[in-house]
FITOR-474344 format. One line per field, with one value per residue: residue in three letters; x, y, z of N, C-alpha, C in turn. Coordinates in steps of 0.02 Angstrom, whole numbers. Each point is the difference from the previous one (the first is absolute). Layout:
N
resn	(ALA;...) .
n.x	(X;...) .
n.y	(Y;...) .
n.z	(Z;...) .
ca.x	(X;...) .
ca.y	(Y;...) .
ca.z	(Z;...) .
c.x	(X;...) .
c.y	(Y;...) .
c.z	(Z;...) .
// end
This chain:
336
resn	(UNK;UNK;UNK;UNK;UNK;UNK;UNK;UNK;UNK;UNK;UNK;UNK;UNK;UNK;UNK;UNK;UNK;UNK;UNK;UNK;UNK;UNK;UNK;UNK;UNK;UNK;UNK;UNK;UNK;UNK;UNK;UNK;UNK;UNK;UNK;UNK;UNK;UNK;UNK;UNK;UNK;UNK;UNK;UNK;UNK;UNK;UNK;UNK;UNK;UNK;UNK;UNK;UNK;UNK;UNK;UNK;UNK;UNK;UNK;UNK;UNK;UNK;UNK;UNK;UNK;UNK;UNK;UNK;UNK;UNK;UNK;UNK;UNK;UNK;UNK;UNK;UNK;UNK;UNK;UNK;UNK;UNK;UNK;UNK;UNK;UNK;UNK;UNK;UNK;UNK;UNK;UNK;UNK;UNK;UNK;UNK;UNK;UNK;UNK;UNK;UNK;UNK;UNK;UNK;UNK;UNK;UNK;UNK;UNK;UNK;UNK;UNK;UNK;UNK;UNK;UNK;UNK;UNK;UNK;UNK;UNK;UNK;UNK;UNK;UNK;UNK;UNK;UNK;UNK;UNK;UNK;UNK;UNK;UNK;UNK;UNK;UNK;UNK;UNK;UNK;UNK;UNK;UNK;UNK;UNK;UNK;UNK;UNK;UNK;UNK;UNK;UNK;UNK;UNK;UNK;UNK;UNK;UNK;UNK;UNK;UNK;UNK;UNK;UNK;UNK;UNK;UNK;UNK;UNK;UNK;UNK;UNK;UNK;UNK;UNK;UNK;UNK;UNK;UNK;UNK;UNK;UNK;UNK;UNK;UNK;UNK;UNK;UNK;UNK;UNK;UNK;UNK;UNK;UNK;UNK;UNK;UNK;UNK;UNK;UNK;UNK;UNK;UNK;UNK;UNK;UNK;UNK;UNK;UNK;UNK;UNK;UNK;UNK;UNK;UNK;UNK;UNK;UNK;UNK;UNK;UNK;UNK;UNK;UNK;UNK;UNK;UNK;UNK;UNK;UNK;UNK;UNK;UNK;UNK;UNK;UNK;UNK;UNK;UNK;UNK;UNK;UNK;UNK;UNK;UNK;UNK;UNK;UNK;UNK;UNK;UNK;UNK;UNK;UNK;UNK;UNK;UNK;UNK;UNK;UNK;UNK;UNK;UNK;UNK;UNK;UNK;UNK;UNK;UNK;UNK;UNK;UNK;UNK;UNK;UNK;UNK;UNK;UNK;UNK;UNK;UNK;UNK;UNK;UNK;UNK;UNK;UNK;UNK;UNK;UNK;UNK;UNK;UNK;UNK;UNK;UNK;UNK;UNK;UNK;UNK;UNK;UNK;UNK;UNK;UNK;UNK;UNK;UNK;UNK;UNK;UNK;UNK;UNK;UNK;UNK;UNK;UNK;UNK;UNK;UNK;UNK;UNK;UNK;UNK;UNK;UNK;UNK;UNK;UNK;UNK;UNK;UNK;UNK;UNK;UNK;UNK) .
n.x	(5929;-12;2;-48;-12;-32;-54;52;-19;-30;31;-43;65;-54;87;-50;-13;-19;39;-62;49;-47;-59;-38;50;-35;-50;-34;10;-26;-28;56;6;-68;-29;25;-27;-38;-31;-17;10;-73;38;-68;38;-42;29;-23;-33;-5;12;-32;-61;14;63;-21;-9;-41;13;-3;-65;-4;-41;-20;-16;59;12;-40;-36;-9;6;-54;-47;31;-29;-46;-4;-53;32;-62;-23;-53;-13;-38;-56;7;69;1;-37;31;47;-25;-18;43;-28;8;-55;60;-15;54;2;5;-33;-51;29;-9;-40;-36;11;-25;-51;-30;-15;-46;-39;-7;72;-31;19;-30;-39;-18;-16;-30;-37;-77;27;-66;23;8;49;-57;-32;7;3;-37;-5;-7;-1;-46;-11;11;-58;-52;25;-46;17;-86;-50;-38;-33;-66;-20;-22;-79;-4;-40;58;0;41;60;0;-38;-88;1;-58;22;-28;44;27;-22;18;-54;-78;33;31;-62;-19;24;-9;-46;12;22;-63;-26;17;29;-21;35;21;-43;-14;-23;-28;-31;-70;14;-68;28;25;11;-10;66;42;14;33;-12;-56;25;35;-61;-45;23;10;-43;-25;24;-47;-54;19;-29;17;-63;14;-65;-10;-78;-19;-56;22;2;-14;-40;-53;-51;45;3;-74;-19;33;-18;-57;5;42;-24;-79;-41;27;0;-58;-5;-79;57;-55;-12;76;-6;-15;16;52;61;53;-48;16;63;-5;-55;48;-21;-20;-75;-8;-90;27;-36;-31;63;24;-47;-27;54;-12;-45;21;44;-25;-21;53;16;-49;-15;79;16;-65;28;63;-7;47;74;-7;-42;16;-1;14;-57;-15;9;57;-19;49;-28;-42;27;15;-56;-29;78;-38;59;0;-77;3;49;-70;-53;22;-7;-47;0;65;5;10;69;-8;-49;56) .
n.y	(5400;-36;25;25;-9;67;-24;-2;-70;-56;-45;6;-49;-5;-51;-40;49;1;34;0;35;-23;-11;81;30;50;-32;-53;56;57;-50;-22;52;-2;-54;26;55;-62;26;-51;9;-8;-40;33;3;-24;37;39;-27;-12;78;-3;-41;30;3;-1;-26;-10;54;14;27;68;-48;71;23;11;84;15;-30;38;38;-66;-19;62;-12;-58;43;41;6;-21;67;-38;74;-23;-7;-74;-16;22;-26;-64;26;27;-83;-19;-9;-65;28;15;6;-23;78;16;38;-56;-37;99;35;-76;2;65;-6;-57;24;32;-50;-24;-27;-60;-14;79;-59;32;-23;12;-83;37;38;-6;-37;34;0;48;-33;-66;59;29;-76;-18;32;4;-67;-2;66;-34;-3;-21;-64;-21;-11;-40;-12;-20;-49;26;-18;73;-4;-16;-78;1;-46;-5;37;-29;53;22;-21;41;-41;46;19;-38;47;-2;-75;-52;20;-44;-58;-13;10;-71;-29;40;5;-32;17;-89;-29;16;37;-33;-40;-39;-27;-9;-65;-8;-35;-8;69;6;-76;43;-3;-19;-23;3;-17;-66;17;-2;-37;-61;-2;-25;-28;-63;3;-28;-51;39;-24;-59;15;-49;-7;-44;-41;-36;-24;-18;56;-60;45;34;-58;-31;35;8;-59;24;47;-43;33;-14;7;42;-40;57;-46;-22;-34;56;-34;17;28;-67;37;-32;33;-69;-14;59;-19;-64;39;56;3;58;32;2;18;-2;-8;-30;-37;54;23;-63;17;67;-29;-31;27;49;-79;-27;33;21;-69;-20;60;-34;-68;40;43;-13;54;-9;-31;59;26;-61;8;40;34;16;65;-28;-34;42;31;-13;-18;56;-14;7;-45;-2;9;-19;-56;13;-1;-17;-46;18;21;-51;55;42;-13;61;25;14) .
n.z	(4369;-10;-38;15;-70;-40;20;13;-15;-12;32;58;2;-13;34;-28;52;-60;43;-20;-9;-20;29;3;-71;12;27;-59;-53;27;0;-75;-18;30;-25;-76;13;22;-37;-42;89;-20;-16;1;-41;-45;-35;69;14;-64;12;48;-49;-72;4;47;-46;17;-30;40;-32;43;-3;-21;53;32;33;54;-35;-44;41;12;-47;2;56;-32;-43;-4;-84;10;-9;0;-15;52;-66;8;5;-55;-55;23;-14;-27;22;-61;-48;-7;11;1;58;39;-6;-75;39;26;-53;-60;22;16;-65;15;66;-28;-59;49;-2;-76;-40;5;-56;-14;19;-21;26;-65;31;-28;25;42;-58;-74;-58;-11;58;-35;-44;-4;-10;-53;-53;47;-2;-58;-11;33;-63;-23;-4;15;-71;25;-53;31;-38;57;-7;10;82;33;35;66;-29;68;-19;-6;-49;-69;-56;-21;-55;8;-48;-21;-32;44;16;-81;-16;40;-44;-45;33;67;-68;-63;78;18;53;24;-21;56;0;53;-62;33;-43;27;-15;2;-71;38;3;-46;24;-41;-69;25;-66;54;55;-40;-30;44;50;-59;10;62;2;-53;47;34;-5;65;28;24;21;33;14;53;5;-59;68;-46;-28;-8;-7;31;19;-35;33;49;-8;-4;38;31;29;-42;66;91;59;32;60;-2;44;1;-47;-24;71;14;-68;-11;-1;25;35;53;32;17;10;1;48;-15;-2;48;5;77;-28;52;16;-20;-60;-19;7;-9;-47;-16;-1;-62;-17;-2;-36;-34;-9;-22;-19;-43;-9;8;-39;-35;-39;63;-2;-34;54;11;-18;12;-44;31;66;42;17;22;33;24;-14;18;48;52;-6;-59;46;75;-33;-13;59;55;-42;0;69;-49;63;-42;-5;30;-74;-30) .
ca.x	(-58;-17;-66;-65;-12;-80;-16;45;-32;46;-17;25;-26;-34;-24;-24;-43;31;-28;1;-4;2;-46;4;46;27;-5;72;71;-19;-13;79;43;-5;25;81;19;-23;-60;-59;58;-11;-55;-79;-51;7;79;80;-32;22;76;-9;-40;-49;47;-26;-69;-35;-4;-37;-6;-42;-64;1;-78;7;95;42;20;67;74;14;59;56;58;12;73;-42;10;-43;-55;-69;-52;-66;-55;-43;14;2;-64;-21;31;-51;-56;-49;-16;62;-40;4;-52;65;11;98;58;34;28;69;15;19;61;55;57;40;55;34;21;51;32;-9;-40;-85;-48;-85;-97;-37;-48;21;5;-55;-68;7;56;31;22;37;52;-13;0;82;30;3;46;71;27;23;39;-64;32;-37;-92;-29;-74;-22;-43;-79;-54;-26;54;32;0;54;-12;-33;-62;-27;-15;15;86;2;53;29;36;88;31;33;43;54;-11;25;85;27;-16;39;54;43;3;57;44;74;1;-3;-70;-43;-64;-1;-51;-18;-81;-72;-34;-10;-55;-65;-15;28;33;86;23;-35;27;66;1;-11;95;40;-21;9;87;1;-40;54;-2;81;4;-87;-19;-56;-33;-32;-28;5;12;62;58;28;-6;53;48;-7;17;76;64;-19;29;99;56;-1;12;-13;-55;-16;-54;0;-47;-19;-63;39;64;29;49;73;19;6;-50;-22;41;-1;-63;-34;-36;30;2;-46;-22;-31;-73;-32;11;28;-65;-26;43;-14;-51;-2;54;-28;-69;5;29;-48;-32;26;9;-71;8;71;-2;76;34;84;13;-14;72;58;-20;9;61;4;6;80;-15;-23;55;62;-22;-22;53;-14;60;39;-18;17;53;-8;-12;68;35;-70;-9;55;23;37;23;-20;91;34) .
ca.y	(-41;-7;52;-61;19;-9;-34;-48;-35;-57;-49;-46;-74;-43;-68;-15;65;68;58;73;48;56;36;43;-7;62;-30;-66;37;32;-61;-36;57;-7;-43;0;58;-7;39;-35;-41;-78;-42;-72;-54;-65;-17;-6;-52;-58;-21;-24;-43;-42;-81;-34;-19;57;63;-8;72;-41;58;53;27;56;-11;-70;-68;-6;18;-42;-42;8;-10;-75;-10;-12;27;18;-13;4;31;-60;32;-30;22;87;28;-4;38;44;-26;-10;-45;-4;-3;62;38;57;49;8;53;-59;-33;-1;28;-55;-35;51;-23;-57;22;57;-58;-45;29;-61;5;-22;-20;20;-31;59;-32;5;65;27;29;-14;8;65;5;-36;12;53;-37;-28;81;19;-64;8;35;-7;-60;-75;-38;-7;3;-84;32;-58;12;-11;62;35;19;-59;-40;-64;-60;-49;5;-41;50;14;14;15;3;38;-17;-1;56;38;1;37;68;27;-6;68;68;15;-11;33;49;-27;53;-9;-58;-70;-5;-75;-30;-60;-19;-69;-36;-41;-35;-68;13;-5;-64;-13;-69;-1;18;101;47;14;11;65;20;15;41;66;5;53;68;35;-24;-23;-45;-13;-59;-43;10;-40;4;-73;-5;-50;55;-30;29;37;-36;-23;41;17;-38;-6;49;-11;74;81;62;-24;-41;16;-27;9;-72;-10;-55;-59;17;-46;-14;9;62;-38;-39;84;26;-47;-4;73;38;51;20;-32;42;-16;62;45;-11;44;13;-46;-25;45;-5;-69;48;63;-38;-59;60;53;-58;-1;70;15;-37;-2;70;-13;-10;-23;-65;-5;43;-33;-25;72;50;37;72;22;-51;64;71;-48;-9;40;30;82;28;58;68;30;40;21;48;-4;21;50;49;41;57;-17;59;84;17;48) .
ca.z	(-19;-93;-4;-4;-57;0;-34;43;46;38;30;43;16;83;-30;-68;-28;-19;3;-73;49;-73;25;33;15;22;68;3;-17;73;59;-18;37;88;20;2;40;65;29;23;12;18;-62;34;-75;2;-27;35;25;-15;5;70;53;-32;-4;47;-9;2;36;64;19;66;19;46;9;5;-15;38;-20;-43;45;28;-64;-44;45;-7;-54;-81;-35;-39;37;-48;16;9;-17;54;82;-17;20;92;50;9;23;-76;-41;-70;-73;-37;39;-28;-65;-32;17;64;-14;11;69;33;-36;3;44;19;-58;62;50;-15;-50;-42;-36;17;-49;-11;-1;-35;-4;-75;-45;6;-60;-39;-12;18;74;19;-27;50;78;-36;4;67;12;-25;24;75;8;-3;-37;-48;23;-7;-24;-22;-62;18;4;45;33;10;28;20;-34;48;19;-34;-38;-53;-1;-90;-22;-89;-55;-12;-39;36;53;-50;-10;72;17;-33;13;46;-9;-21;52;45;30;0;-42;45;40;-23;8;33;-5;11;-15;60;-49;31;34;-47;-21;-54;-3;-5;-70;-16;48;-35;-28;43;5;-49;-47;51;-52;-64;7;16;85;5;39;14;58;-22;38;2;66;23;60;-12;-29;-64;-76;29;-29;-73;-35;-5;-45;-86;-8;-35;13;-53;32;63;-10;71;39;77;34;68;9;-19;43;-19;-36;22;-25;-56;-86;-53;-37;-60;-46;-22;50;17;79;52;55;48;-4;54;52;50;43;28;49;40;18;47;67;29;50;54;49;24;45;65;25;52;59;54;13;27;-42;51;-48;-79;13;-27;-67;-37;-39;39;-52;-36;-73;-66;-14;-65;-71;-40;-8;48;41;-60;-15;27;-37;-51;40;20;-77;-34;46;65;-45;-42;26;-46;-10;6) .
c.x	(-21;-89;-40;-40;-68;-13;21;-19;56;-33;35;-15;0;-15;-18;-61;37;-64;13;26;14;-69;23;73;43;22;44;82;-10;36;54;33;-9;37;91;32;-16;-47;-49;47;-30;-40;-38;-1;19;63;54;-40;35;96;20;-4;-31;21;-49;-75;-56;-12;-67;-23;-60;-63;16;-86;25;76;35;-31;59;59;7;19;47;54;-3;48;-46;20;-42;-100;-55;-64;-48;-66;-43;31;-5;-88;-30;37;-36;-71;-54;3;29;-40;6;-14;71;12;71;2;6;57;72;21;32;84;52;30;44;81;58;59;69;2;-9;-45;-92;-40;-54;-59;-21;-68;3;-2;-24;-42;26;61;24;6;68;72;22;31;93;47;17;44;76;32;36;68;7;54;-25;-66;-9;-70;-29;-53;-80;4;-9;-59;20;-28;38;5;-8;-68;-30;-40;17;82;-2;50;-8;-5;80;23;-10;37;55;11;28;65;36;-32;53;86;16;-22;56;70;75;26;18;-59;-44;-70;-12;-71;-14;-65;-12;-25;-4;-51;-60;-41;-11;77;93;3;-37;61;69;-16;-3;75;21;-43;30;90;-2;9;90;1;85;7;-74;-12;-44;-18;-43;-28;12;59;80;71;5;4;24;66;20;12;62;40;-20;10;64;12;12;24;-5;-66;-18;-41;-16;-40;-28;-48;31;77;44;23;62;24;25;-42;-36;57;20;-25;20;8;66;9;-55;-1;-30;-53;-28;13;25;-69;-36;53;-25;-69;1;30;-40;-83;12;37;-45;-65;15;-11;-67;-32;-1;-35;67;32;66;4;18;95;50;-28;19;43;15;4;60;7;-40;42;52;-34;-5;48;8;65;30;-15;64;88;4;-9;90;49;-31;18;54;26;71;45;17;72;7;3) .
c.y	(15;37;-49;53;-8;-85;-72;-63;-47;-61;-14;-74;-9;-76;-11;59;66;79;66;65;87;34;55;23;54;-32;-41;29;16;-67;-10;65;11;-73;-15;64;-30;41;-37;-66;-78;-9;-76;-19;-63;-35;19;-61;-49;-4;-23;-42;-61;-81;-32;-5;-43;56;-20;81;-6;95;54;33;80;15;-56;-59;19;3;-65;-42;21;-22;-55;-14;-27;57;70;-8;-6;23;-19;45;-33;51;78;3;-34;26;79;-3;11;-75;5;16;65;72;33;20;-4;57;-14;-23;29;27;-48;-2;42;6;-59;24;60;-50;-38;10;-71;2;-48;-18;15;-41;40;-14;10;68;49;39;-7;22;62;16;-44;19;80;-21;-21;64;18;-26;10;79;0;-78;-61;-39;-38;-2;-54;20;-81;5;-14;77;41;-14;-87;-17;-25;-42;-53;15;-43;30;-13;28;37;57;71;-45;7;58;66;23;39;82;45;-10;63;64;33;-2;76;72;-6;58;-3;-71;-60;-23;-57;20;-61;-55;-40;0;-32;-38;-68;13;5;-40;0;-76;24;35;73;23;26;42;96;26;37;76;98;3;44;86;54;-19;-27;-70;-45;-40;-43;-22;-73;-11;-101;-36;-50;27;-26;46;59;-28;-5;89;34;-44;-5;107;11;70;49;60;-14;-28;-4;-48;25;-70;1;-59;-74;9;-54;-43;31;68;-29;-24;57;22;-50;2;61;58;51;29;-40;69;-21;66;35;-43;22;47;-60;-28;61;0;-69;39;32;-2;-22;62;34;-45;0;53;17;-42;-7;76;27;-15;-43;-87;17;16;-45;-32;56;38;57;70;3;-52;51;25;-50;-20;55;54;50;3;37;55;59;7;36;83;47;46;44;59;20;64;2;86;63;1;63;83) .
c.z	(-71;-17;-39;-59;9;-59;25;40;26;34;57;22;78;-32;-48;-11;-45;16;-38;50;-71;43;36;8;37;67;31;17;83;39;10;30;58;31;19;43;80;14;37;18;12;-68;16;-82;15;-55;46;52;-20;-25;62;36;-54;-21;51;-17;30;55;73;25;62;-9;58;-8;35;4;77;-10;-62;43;37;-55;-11;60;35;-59;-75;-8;-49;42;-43;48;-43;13;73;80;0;26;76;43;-11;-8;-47;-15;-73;-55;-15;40;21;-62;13;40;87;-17;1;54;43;-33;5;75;3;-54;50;59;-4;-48;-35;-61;3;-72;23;-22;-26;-11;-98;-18;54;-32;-66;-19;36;60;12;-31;82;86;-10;17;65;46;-12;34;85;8;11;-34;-46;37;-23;-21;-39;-38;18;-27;45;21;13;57;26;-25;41;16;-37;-38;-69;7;-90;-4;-56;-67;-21;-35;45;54;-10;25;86;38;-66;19;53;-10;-15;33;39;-10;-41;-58;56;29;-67;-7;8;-37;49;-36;44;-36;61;80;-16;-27;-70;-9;-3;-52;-22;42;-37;-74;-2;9;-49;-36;52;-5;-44;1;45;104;7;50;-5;59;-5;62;31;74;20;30;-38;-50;-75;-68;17;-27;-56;-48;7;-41;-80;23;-45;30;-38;32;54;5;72;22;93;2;64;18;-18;24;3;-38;2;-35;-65;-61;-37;-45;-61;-55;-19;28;27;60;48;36;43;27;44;55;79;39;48;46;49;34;75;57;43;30;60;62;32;36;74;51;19;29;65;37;17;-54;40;-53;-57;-28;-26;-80;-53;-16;64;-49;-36;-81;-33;-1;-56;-52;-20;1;35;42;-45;16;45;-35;-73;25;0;-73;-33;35;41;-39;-32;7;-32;-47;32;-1) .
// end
């Protein structure tokens, strides 16, 4: 293997993204020698992603709230999971306003990252606070093997963007200031920063939201998302095709589900996150289940609706244990 010189940077192409991989270089050097030795025998970035998966545009990533909903997407056959600030903070029976702390979050991110080996996007809501937490939240991220952090340009503390709430936006410089803070903490050179703007959540105009973009580019954003709550997907639209494909170009249509995969990918559109659906699919389950059951006073009806135990043991893989057992503990014979 060819020795990696102090000072030494480079580029990697992700598609029409060039990635600086001159940051943190002791590290970077560390990452390329683990990586080529098999040390670190699974690579979650988002450049072996797309040696993968990314021809097939647009990418289709599916919300996780804990590690078995991730262990259940990854084994409907999504590629890639987006840990969701909304299903993160109701699945521990918070509220999206921020009221889960970053250290809910990584704790939450580090089993599902224990779970499955798909590369994870992170909901970072905005930072949870000012450059210097959000660089602190980044760092952390990359260290536990994050593929990237999605960080949006509201104000502390944030708001759901479906709620009917003041929505106030950052200024564009010091947003700047929080995508380079997190670029240049970051572990590793594959690990993403993701912008989104809420300029349209804010009921700001198309031409602030692209401008914002371009500028969170500028600043060193390796991806962006764009954000909307109107039911017809139109200025979602309008803005992916006056986008052209500067850089990936993330959406979640949960309020404009019915537009085709096609007229996203026509337009642009990189990835599609299907967001917190796998929670509210749980939620509808896990009511009508527990209705029934005090109803009835009687689980004997529920029995053919429901995940049998052996459907746990196999997700979560508990028949390995006992030949792992077996291989771990057989004795092994005296020498001589």
């Amino acid at each position: 293997m060819a020795a990696i010189a102090p000072g030494e940077g480079g580029l990697a192409d992700f598609g029409h993204v060039k990635l600086h991989c001159g940051r943190s270089l002791g590290l970077r050097a560390l990452y390329l020698v683990l990586k080529s030795s098999h040390v670190l025998k699974v690579d979650r970035s988002m450049s072996h992603l797309n040696a993968k998966a990314w021809a097939h545009r647009p990418l289709c990533v599916i919300e996780a709230h804990n590690a078995l909903s991730a262990l259940i997407g990854v084994e409907a056959g999504f590629q890639a999971i987006w840990c969701s600030g909304l299903t993160i903070s109701a699945a521990l029976g918070l509220r999206d306003c921020q009221e889960a702390s970053l250290g809910d979050t990584l704790q939450v991110v580090q089993s599902i990252g224990e779970a499955v080996e798909a590369p994870l996007i992170v909901d970072g809501d905005n930072g949870y606070g000012d450059f210097n937490i959000a660089r602190l939240f980044a760092r952390r991220l990359s260290r536990l093997g994050v593929a990237a952090v999605c960080l949006e340009d509201k104000q502390f503390p944030k708001r759901n963007s479906f709620l009917d709430a003041a929505h106030e936006l950052l200024d564009v410089a010091t947003y700047q200031g929080v995508v380079r803070a997190c670029k240049d903490a970051q572990d590793h050179a594959d690990f993403w920063v993701v912008a989104r703007t809420e300029a349209l959540i804010a009921g700001r105009t198309v031409s602030e939201a692209l401008d914002r973009a371009h500028a969170y580019v500028d600043a060193g954003a390796d991806a962006v998302f764009i954000h909307s709550r109107r039911r017809d997907g139109a200025e979602v639209l309008d803005f992916a095709r006056k986008w052209d494909r500067r850089a990936p170009l993330f959406i979640a249509p949960t309020t404009y589900a019915q537009v085709g995969l096609e007229t996203f990918s026509a337009a642009g559109v990189d990835v599609v996150i299907w967001a917190n659906h796998l929670l509210r699919a749980s939620i509808h389950a896990m009511r009508a289940a527990a209705h029934e059951i005090a109803s009835s006073a009687s689980v004997v009806s529920m029995e053919p609706k429901i995940a049998t135990v052996e459907d746990i043991f196999t997700l979560t893989r508990t028949q390995a244990l006992a030949a792992d057992a077996l291989r771990l503990t057989r004795a092994a014979p005296l020498r001589a």
